[in-house]
C-alpha positions in Angstrom: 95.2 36.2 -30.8 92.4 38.9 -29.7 91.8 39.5 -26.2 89.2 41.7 -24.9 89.2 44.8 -23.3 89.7 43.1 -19.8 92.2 40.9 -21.1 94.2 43.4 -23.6 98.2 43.6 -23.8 99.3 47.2 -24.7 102.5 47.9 -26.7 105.1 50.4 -24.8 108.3 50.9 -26.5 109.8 47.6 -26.6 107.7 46.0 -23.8 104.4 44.6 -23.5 102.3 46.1 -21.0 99.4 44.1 -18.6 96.7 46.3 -17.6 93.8 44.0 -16.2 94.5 41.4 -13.6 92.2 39.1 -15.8 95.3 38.5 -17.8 95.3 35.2 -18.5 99.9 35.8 -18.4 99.2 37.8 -14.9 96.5 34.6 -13.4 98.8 32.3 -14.3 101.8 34.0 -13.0 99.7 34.5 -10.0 98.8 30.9 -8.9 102.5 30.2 -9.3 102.6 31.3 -5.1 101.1 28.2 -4.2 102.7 24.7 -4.2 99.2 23.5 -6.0 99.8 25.9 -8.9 103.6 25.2 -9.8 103.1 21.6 -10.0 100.1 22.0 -12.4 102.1 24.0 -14.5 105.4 22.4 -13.8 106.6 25.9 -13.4 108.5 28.2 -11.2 108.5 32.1 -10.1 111.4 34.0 -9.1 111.3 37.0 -7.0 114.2 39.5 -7.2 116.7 40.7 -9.7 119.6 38.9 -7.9 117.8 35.5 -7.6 117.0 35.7 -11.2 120.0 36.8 -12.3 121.9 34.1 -11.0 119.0 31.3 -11.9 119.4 33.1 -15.8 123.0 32.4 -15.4 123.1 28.9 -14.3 121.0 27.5 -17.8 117.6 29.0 -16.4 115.3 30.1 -19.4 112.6 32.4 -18.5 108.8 32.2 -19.8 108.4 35.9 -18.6 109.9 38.4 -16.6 107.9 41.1 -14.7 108.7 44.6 -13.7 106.4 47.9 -12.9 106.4 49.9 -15.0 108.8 52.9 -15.2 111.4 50.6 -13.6 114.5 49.5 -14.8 114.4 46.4 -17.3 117.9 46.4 -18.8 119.8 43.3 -19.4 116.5 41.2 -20.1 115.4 39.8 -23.1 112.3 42.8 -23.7 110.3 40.3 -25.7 110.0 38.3 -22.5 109.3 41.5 -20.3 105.6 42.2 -19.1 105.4 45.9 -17.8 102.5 45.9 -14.9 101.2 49.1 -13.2 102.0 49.7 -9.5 99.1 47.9 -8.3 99.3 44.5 -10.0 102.9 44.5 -9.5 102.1 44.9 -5.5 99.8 41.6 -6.5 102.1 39.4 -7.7 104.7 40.4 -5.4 105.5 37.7 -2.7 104.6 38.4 0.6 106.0 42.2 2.2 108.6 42.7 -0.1 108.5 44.4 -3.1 110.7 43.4 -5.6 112.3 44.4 -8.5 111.4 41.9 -10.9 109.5 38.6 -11.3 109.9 36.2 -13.2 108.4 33.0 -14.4 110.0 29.3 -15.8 109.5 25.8 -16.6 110.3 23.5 -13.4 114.1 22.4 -13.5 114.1 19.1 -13.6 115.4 17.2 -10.0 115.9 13.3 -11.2 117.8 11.3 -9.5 118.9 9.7 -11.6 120.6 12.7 -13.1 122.5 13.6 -10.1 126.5 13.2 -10.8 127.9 10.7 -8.1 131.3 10.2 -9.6 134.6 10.8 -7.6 134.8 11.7 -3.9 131.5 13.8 -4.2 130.1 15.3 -0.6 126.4 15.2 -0.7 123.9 16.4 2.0 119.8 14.5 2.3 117.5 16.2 3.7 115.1 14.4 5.1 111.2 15.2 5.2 112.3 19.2 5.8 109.4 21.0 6.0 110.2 24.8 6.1 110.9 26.2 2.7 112.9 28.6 4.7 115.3 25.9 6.3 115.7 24.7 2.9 116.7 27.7 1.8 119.4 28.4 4.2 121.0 24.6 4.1 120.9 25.3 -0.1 122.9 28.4 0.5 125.2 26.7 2.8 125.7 23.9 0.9 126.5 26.0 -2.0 129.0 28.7 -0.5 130.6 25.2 0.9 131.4 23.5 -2.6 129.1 20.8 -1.6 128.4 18.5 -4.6 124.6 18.0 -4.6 121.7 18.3 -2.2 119.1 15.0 -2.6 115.8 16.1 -0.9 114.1 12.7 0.3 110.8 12.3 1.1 110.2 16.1 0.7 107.3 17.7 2.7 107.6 21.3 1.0 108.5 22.4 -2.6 112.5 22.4 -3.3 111.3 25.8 -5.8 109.0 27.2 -3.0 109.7 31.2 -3.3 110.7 31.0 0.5 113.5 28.6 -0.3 114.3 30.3 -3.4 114.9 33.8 -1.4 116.6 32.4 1.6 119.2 30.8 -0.7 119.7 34.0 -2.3 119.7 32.4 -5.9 121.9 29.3 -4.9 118.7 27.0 -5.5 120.1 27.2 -9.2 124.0 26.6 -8.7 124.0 23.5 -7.3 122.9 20.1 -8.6 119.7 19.4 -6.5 117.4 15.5 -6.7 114.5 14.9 -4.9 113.0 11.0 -4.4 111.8 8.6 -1.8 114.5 7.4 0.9 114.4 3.5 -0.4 115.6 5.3 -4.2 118.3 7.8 -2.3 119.8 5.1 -0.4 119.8 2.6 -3.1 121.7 4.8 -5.5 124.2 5.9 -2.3 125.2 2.3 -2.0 125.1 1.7 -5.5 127.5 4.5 -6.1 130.0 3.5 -3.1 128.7 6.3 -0.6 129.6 6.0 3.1 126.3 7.2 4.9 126.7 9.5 8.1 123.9 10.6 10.0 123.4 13.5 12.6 121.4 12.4 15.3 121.5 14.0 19.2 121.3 10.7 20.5 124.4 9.3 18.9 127.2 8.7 21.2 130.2 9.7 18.7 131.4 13.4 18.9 131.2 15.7 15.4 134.7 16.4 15.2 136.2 13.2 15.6 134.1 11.8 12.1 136.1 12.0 8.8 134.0 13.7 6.5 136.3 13.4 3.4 136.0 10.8 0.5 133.0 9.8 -1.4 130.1 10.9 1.6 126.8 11.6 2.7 125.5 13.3 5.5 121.6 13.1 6.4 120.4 15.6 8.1 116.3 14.9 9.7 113.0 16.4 10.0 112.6 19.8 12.0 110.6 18.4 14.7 110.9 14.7 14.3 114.7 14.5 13.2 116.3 11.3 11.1 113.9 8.4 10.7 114.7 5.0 11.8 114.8 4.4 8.1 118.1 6.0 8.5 119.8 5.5 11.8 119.4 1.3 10.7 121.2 2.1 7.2 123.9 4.7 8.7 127.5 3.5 8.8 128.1 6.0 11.4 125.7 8.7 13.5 127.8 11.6 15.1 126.7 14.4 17.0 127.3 18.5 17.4 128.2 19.6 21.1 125.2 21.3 22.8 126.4 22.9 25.9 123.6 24.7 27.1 120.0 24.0 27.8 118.5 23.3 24.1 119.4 19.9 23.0 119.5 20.6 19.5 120.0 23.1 16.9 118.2 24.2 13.9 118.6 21.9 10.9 120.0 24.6 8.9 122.8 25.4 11.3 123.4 21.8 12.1 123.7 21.7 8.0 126.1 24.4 7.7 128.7 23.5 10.3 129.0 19.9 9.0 129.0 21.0 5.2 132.0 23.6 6.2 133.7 21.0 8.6 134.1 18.5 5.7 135.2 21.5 3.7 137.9 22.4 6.2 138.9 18.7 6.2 139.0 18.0 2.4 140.6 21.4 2.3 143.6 19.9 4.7 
């Protein structure tokens, strides 16, 4: 395929190298930062060696992997590497950080229907969460705490936005993750046998008297708003966490790591 002058992709060594950010590999790559350009292309970018290192590793195959040039691109495939000069590399680089590598892939898929629900599984739905970095932390969590899967329902930011991918640290891609609308979540929870428990500040039972073991699901709520009525009228039990100071609540991502460990303590016991 010719390209012109604006456009061209030079040979070095092994690796292709992008001069012109009229690249139509570079635009592309670039429009991948905003929610509105990954679902267009049903596509994802990674930012950082480890992050792509561990999505590679868990069955991730990349379109294209970016580096500046001069750096270090061992142990990736160099027909899928893309050299870019300091500059351009500064460009596609996602927000004050400037990483090591870049890489692009096709979405992985997040179907329901898909998610494994057999045995005592301990799941965690997220409800309407709306900072990518929350998301990100509870992921991480929820992965350092051998939870099963993590169902995203009625999701108000991207389950593959680079925030979330970065705050998990590459855990986005080592644990089984579905996104859908509550009525779908809870129908295939009570299809599958799931007892549903839901942390609310309001409820009247304490945290640590709730038996998190067997085949469970916890629902964790909005940022702001917390866990709909939708909800609290299909829970089997609400609990609460202690608060023993003056905030009456704590962020959904530490809420979501103290339950995910507690039922690992339990089902540890």
């Amino acid at each position: 395929m010719s390209v012109s002058d604006g456009q061209r992709i030079k040979r070095n060594e092994n690796m292709q190298t992008i001069t012109s950010p009229s690249n139509p590999r570079f635009k592309e790559a670039l429009q991948l930062h905003t929610a509105r350009g990954r679902k267009k292309q049903n596509r994802i970018i990674v930012f950082g060696r480890r992050e792509i290192d561990r999505a590679i590793a868990n069955g991730i195959v990349p379109d294209q992997i970016f580096v500046q040039a001069g750096s270090q691109a061992n142990a990736f495939d160099e027909k899928k590497i893309y050299q870019l000069p300091e500059k351009l590399f500064q460009k596609l680089s996602y927000g004050s950080r400037l990483d090591d590598a870049i890489m692009t892939a096709a979405r992985p898929l997040t179907d329901l229907s898909a998610l494994n629900l057999r045995g005592e599984s301990f799941l965690t739905v997220l409800e309407s969460i709306e900072k990518p970095g929350n998301l990100g932390g509870i992921l991480r969590s929820a992965d350092g705490s051998g939870v099963d899967g993590v169902i995203v329902a009625e999701p108000l930011t991207d389950v593959f936005h680079p925030n979330a991918i970065r705050n998990s640290s590459g855990a986005t891609f080592g644990i089984p993750i579905a996104v859908d609308t509550n009525e779908r979540v809870l129908t295939k929870l009570r299809s599958a046998g799931f007892r549903i428990l839901v942390a609310c500040p309001k409820a009247t039972a304490n945290f640590y008297d709730v038996d998190l073991r067997g085949k469970t699901a916890i629902v964790l709520g909005n940022e702001a708003e917390g866990v709909s009525d939708f909800w609290t009228a299909a829970a089997d039990e609400s609990f609460n966490i202690p608060m023993l100071g003056i905030a009456d609540s704590l962020n959904v991502s530490v809420t979501a790591g103290i339950v995910m460990y507690e039922s690992l303590r339990q089902r540890k016991q």
